[in-house]
N, C-alpha and C positions, 0 to 999 in steps of 0.2 A: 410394823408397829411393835413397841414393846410389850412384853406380856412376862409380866414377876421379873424383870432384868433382863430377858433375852429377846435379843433381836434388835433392828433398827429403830432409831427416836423416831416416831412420829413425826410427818411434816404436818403443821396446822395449818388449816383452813381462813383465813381472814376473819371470819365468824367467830372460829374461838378465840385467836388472839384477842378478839375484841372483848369476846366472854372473862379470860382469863387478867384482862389490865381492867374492865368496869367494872366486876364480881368476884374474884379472884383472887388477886393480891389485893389485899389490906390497906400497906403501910406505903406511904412512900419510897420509902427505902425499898422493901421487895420490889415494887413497880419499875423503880430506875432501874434493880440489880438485872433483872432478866430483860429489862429493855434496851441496857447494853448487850446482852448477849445474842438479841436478837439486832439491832442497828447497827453495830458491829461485827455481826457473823463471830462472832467468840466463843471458845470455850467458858465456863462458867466456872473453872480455875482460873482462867485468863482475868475474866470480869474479877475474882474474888481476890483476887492481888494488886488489883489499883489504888493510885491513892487518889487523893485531891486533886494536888498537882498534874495526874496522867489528864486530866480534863481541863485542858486550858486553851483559852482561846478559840472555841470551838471546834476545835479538834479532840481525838481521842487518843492516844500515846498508850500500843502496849507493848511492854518493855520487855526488849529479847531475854534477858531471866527468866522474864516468867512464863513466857510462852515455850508451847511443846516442842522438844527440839533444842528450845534456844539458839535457833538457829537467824532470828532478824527479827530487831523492833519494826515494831506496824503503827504509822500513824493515819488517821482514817478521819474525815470530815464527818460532824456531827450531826445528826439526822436532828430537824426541827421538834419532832417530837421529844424525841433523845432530851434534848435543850430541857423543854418543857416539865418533863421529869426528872431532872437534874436540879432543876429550879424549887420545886414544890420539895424536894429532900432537903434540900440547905445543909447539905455534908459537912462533917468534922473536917480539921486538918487531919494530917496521916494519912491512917488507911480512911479507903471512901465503906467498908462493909467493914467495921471491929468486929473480933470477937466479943465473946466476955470478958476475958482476960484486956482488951483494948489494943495489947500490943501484938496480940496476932488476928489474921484476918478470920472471919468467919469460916467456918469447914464448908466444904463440897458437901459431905452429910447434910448440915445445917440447911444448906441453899434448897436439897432435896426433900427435905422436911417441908420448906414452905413451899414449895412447888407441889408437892404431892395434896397438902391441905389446900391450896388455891384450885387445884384438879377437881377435888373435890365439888369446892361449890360451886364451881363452872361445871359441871356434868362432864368431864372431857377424862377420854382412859387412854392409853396407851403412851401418853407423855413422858419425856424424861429432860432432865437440863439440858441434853443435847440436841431437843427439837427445836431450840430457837437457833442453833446453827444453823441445824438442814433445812430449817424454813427460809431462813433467809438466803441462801445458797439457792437451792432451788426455786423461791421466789426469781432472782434475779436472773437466773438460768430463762425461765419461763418466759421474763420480759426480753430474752434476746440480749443478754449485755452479752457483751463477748468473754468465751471464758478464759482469755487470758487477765480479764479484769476483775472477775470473780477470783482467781488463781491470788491475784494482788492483795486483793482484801481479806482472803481467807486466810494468805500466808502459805496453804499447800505447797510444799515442796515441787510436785510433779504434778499434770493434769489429772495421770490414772488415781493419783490418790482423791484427787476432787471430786474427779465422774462417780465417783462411790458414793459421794453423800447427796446425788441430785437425783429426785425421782422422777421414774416417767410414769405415767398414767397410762393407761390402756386408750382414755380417748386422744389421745396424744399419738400414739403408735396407728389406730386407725385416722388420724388425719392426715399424718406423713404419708400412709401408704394409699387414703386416696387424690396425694398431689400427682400421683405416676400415671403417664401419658401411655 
């Protein structure tokens, strides 16, 4: 968990996710931003560089530019909920998150700003924009996808870079080792 900047994003529990999308975020707009970053398994630079357009046809489209690396556009089917929150924003053309300015996208700062205030009224600490990666990473881990399919959708380079962001639990480690005969 992070603590003043240091250390791993938190993975969240279903319960706060819930806390942090019914009590939490405000505005439509913040709800969709980190609800891409969690249905998508995204960075929340990622998420802050789309435009309209990257959402079409229910798909998600994020473009090798702007992704880390730049090393491969990622196109990813749209989580029903995803949709739903997509819909109750009714997004400008351009960017889908303006700045102030309009013609640039909202800061990474900025995102953390509403993120740290949504923390807030959802009672929830050790959060960072990076927990709706490794939640959903590890969510999917958890359900048994394989993880050359989580590898896919994260974009990860290499597995070892992946296996860094998936937690284990302690009752997880004592279930494994009471499968041994």
């Amino acid at each position: 968990m992070k603590v003043k900047g240091n250390g791993r994003a938190k993975v969240l529990t279903q319960a706060e996710l819930e806390r942090l999308f019914t009590r939490g975020f405000l505005t439509p707009r913040d709800k969709l931003l980190f609800a891409i970053a969690y249905y998508c398994a995204c960075r929340v630079s990622e998420v802050l560089a789309l435009t309209a357009e990257d959402l079409d046809s229910g798909m998600v489209t994020l473009r090798k530019c702007t992704t880390k690396g730049k090393i491969a556009t990622r196109t990813l089917p749209s989580h029903p909920k995803l949709q739903a929150y997509l819909a109750a924003y009714d997004p400008p053309s351009g960017l889908l998150f303006p700045g102030r300015s309009k013609e640039k996208p909202l800061t990474r700062a900025a995102a953390d700003l509403i993120l740290r205030a949504a923390c807030k009224r959802a009672r929830i600490r050790g959060v960072s924009t990076h927990s709706f990666r490794r939640t959903a990473l590890t969510s999917m881990s958890n359900a048994n996808v394989p993880i050359r399919v989580i590898q896919e959708i994260s974009g990860h380079k290499s597995l070892t870079a992946l296996q860094r962001y998936l937690e284990v639990k302690p009752d997880q480690v004592e279930s494994a080792i009471s499968l041994l005969i």
